[in-house]
Biopython code that builds the backbone (N, CA, C, O; Angstrom):
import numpy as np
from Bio.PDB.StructureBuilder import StructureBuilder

atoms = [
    (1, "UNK", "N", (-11.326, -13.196, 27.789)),
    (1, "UNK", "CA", (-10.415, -12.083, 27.789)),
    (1, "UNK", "C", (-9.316, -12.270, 26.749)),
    (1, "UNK", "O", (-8.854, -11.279, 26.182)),
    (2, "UNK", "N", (-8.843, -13.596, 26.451)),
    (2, "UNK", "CA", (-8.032, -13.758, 25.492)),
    (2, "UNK", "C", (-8.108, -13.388, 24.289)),
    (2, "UNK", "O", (-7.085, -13.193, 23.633)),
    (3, "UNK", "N", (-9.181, -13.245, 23.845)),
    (3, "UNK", "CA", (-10.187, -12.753, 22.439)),
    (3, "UNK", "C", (-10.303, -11.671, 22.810)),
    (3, "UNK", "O", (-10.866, -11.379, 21.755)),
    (4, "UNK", "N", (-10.302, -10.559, 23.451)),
    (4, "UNK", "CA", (-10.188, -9.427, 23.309)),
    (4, "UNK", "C", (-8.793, -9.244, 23.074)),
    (4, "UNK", "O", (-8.565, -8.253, 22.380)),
    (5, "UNK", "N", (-7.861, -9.843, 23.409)),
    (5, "UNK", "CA", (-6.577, -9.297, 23.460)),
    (5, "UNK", "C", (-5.723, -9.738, 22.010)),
    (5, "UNK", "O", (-4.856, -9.013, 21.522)),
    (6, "UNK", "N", (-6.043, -10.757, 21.560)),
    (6, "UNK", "CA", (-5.853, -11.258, 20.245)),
    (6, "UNK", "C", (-6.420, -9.841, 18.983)),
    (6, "UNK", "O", (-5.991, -9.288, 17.971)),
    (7, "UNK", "N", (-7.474, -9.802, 19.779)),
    (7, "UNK", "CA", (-8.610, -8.924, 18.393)),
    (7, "UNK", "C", (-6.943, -7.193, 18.191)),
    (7, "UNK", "O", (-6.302, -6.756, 17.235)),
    (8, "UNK", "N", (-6.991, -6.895, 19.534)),
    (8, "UNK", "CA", (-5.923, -5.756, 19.657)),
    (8, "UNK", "C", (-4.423, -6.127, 19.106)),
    (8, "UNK", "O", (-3.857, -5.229, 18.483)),
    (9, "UNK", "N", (-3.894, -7.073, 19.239)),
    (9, "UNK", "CA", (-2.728, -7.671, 18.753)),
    (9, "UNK", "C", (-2.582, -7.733, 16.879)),
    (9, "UNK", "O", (-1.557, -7.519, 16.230)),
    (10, "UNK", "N", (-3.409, -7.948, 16.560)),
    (10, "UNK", "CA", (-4.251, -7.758, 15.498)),
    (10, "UNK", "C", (-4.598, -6.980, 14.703)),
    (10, "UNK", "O", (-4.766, -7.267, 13.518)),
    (11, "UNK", "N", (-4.806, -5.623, 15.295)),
    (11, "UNK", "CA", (-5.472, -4.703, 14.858)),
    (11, "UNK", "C", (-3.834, -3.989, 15.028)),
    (11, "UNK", "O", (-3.328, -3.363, 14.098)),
    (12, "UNK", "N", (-3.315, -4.144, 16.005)),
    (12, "UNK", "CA", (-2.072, -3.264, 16.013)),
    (12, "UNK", "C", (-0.986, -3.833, 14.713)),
    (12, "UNK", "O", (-0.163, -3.037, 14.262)),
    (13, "UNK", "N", (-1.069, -5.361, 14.128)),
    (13, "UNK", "CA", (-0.673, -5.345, 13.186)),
    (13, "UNK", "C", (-1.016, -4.439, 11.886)),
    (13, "UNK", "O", (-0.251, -3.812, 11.153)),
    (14, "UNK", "N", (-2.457, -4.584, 11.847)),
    (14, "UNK", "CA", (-3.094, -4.006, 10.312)),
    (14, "UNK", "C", (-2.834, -2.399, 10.257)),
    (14, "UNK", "O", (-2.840, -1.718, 9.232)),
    (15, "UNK", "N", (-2.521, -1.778, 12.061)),
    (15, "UNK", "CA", (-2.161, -0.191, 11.711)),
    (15, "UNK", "C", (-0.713, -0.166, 11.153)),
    (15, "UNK", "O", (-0.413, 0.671, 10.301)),
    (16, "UNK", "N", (0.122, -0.998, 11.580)),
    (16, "UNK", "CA", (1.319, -1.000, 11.123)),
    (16, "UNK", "C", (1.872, -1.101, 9.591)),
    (16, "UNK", "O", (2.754, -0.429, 9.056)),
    (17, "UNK", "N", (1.296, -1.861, 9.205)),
    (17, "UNK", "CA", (1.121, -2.709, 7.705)),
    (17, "UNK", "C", (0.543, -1.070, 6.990)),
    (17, "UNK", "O", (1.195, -0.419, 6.174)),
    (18, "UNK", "N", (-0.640, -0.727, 7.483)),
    (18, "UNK", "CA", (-1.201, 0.646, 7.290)),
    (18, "UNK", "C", (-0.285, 1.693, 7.176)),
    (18, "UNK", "O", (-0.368, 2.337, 6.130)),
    (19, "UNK", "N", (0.341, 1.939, 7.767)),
    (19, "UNK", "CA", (1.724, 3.287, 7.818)),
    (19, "UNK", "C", (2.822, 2.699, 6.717)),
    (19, "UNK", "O", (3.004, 3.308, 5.663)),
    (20, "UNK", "N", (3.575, 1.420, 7.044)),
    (20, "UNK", "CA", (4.670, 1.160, 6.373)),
    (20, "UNK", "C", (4.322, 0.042, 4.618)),
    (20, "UNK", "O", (4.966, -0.530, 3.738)),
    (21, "UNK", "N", (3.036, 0.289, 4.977)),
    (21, "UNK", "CA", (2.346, -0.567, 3.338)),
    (21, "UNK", "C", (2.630, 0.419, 1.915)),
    (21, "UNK", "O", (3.114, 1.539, 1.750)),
    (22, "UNK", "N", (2.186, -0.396, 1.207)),
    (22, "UNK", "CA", (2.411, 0.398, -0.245)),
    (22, "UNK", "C", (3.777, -0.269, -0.733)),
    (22, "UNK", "O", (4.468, -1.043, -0.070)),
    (23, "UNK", "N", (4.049, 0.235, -2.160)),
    (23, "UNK", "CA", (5.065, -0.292, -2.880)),
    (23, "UNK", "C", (6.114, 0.585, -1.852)),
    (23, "UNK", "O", (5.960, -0.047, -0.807)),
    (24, "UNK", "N", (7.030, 1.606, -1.558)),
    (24, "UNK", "CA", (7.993, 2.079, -1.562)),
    (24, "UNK", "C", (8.737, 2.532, -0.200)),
    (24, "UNK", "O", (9.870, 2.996, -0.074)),
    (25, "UNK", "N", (7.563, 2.202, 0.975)),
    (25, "UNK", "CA", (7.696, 3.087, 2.365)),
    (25, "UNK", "C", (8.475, 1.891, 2.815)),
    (25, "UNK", "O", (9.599, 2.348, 3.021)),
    (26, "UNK", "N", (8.500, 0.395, 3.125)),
    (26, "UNK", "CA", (9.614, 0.157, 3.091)),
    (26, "UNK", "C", (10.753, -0.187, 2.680)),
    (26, "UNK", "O", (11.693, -0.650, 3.326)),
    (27, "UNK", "N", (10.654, 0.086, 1.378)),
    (27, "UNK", "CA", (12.276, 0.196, 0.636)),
    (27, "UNK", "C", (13.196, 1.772, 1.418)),
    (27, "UNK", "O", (14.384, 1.855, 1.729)),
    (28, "UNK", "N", (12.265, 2.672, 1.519)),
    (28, "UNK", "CA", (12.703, 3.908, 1.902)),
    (28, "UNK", "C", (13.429, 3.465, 2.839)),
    (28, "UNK", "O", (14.659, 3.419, 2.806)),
    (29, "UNK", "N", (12.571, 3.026, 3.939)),
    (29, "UNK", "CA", (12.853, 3.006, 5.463)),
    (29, "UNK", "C", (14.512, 2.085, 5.232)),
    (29, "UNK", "O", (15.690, 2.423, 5.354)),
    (30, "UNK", "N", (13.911, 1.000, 4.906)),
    (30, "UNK", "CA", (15.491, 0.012, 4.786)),
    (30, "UNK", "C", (16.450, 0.820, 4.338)),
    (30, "UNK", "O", (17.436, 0.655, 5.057)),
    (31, "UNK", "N", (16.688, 1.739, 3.374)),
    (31, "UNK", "CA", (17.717, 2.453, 2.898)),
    (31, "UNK", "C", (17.929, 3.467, 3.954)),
    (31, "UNK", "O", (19.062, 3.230, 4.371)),
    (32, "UNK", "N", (17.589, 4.167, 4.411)),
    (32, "UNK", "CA", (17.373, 4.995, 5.564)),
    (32, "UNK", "C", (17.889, 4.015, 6.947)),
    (32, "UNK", "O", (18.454, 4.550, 7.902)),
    (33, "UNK", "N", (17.773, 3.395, 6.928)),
    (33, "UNK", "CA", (18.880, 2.184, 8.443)),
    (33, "UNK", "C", (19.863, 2.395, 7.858)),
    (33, "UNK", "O", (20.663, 2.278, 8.786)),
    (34, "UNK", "N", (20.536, 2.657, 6.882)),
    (34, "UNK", "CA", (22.073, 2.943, 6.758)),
    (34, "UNK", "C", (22.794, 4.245, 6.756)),
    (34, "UNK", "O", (23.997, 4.471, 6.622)),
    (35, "UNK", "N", (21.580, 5.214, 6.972)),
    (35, "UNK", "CA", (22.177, 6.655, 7.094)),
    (35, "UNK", "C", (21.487, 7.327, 6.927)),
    (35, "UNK", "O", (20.378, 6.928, 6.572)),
    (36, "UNK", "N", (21.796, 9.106, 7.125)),
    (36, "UNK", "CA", (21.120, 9.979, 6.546)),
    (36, "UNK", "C", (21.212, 10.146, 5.127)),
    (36, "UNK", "O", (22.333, 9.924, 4.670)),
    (37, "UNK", "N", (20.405, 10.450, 4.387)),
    (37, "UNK", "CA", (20.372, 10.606, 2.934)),
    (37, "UNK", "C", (19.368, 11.976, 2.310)),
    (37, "UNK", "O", (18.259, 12.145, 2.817)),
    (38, "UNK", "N", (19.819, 12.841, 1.273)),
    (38, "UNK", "CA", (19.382, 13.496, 0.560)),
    (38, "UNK", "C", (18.658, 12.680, -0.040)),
    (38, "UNK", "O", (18.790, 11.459, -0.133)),
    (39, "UNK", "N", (17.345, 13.814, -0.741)),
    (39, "UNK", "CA", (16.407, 13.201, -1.580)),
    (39, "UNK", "C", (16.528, 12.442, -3.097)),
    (39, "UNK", "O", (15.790, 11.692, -3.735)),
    (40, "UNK", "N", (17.983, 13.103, -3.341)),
    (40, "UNK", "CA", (18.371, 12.615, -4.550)),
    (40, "UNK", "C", (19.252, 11.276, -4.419)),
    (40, "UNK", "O", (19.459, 10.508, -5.359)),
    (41, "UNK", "N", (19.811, 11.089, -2.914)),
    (41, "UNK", "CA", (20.480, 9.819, -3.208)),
    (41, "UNK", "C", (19.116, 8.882, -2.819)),
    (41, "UNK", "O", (18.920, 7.748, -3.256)),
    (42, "UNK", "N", (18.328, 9.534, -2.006)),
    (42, "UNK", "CA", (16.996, 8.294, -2.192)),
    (42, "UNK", "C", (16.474, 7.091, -3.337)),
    (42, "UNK", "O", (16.348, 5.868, -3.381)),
    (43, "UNK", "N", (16.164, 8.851, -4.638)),
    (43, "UNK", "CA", (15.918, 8.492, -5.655)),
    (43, "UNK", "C", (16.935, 7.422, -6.596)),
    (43, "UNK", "O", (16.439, 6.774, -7.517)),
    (44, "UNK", "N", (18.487, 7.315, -6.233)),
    (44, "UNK", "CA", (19.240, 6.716, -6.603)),
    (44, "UNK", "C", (19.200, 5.768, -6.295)),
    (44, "UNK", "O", (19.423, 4.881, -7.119)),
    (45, "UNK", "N", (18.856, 5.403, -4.774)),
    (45, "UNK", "CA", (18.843, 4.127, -3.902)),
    (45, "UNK", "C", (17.895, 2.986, -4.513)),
    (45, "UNK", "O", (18.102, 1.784, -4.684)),
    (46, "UNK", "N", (16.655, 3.885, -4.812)),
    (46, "UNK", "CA", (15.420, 3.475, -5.288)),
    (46, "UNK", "C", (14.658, 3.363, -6.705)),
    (46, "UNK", "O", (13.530, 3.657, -7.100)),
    (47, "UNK", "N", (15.768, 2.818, -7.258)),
    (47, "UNK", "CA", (15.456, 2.549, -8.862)),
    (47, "UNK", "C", (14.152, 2.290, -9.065)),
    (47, "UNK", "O", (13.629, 1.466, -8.315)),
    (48, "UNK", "N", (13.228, 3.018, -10.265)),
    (48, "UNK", "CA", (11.702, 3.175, -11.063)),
    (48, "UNK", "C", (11.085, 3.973, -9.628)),
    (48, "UNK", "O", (9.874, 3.774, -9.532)),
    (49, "UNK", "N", (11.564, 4.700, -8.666)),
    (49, "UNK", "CA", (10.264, 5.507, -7.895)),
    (49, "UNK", "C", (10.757, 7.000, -8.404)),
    (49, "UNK", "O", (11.842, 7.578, -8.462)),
    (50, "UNK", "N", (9.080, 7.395, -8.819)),
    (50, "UNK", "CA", (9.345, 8.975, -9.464)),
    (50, "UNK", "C", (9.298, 9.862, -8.259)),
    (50, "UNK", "O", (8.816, 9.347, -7.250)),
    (51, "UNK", "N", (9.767, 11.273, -8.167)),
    (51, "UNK", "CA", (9.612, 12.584, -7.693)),
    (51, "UNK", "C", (8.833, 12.151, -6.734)),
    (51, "UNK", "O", (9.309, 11.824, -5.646)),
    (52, "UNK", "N", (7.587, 12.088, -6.986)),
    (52, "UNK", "CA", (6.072, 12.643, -6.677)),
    (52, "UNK", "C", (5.870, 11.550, -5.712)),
    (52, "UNK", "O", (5.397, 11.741, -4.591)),
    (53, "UNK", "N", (6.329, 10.113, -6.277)),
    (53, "UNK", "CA", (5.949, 9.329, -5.387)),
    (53, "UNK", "C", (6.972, 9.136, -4.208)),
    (53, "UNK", "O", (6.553, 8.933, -3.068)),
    (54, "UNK", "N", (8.017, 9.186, -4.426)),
    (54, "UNK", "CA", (8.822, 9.459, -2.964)),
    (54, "UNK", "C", (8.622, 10.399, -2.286)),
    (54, "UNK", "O", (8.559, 10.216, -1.070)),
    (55, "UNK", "N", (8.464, 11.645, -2.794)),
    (55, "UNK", "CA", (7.931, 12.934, -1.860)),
    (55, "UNK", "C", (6.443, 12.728, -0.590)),
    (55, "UNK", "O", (6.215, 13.199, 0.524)),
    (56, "UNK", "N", (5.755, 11.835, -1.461)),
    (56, "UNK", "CA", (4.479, 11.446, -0.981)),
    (56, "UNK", "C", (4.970, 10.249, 0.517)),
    (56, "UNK", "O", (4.935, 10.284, 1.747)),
    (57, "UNK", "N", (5.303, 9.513, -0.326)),
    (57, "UNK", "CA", (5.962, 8.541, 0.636)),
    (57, "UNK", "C", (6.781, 9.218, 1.859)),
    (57, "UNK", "O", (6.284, 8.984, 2.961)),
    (58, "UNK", "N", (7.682, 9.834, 1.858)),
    (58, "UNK", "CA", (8.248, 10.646, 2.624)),
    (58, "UNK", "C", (7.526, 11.846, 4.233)),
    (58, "UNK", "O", (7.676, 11.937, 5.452)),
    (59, "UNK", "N", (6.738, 12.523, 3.091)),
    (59, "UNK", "CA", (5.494, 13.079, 4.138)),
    (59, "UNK", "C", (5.040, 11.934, 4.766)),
    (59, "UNK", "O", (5.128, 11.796, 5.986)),
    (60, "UNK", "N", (4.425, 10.863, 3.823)),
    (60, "UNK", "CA", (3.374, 10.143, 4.909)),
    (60, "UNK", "C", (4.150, 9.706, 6.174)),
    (60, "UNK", "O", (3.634, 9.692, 7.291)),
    (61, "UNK", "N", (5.789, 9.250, 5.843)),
    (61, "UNK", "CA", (6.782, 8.783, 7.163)),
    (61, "UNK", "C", (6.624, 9.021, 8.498)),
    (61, "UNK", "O", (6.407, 8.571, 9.624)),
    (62, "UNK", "N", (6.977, 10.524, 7.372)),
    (62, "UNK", "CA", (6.957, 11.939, 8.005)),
    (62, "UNK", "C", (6.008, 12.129, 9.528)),
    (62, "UNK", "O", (6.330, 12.088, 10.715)),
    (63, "UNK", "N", (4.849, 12.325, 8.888)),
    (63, "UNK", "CA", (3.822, 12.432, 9.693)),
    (63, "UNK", "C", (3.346, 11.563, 10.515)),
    (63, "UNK", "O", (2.705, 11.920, 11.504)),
    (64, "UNK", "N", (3.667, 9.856, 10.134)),
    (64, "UNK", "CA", (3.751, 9.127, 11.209)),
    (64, "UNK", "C", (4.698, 8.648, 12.182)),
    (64, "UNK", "O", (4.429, 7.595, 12.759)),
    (65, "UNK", "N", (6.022, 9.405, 12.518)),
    (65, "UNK", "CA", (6.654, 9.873, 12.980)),
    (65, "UNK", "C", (7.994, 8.677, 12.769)),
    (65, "UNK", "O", (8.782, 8.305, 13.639)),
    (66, "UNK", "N", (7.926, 8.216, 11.214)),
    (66, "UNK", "CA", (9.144, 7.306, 11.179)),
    (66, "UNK", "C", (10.193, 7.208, 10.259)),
    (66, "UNK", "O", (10.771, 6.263, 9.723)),
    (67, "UNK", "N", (10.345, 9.133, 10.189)),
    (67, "UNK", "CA", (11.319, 9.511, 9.478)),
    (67, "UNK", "C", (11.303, 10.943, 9.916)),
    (67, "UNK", "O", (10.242, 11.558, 9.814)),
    (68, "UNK", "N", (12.509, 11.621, 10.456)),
    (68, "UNK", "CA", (12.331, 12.671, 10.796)),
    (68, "UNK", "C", (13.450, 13.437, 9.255)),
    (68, "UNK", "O", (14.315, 12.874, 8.583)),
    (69, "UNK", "N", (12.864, 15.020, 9.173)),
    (69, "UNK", "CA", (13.059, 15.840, 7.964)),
    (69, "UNK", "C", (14.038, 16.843, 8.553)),
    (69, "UNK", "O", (13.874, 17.359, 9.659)),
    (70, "UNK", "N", (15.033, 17.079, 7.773)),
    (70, "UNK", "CA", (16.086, 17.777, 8.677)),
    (70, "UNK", "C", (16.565, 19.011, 7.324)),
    (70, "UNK", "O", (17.220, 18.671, 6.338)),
    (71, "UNK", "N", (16.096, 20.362, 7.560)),
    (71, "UNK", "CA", (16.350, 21.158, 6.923)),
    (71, "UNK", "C", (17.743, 22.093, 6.883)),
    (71, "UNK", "O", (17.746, 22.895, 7.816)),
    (72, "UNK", "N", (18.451, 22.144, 6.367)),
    (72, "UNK", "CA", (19.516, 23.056, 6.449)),
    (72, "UNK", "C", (19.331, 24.385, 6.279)),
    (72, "UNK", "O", (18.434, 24.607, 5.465)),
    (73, "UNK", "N", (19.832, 25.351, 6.731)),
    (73, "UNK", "CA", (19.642, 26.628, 5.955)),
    (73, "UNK", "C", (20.781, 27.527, 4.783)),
    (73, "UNK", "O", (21.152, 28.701, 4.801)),
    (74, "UNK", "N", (21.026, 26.660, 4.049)),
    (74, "UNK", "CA", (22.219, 27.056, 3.346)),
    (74, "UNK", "C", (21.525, 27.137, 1.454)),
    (74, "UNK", "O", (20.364, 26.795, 1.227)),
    (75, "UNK", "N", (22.342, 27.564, 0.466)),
    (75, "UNK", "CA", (21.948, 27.862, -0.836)),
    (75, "UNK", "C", (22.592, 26.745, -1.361)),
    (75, "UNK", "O", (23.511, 26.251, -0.707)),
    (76, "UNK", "N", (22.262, 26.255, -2.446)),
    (76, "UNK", "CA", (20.492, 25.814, -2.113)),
    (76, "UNK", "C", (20.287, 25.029, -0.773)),
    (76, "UNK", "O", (21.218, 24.348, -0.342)),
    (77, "UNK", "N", (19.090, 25.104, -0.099)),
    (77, "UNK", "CA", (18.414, 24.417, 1.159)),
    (77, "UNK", "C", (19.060, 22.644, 0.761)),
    (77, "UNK", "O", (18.899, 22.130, -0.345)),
    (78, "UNK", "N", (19.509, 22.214, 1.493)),
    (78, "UNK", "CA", (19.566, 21.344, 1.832)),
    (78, "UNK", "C", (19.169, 20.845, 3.099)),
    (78, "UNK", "O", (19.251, 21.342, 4.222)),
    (79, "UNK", "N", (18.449, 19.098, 2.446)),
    (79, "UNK", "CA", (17.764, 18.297, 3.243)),
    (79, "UNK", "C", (17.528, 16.781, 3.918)),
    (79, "UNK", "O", (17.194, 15.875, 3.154)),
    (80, "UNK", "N", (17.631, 16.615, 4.764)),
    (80, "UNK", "CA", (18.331, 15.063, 4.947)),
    (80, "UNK", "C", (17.263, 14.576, 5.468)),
    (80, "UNK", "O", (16.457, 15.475, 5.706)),
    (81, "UNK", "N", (16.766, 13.182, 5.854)),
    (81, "UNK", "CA", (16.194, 12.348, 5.822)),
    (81, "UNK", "C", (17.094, 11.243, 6.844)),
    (81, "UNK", "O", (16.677, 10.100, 7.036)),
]
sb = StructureBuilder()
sb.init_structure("model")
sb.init_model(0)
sb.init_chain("A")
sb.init_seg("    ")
for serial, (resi, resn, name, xyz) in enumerate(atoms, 1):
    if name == "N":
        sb.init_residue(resn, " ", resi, " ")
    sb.init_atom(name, np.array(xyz, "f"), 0.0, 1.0, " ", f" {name:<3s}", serial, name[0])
structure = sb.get_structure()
């Protein structure tokens, strides 16, 4: 039974590593423990990550539920993180 439970211990690492892997998801996250932040102070936070790839990064958070997206309704839309 111990070997089954190891194999799951295990596997719950590699999903984790899976969500928060890649170059930038946790630099995001760490900058994000100190506050809410616009997308542009992200990009500031996060010297050499382009547009495209923080946006990406962001959704994927997003969707695995470890960054919530907070829309304003004002001109221009503002958005926090």
């Amino acid at each position: 039974m111990k070997e089954k439970n190891e194999v799951l211990e295990i596997q719950s690492v590699l999903d984790a590593f899976e969500i928060i892997g890649g170059k930038w998801k946790f630099p995001i996250l760490y900058s994000l423990c100190k506050g809410k932040k616009r997308f542009t102070e992200l990009e500031s936070d996060l010297k050499g990550i382009s547009s495209r790839a923080l946006s990406n990064a962001l959704k994927d958070l997003e969707i695995n539920g470890l960054v919530a997206r907070e829309v304003f309704p004002t001109v221009p839309i503002k958005v926090e993180y």
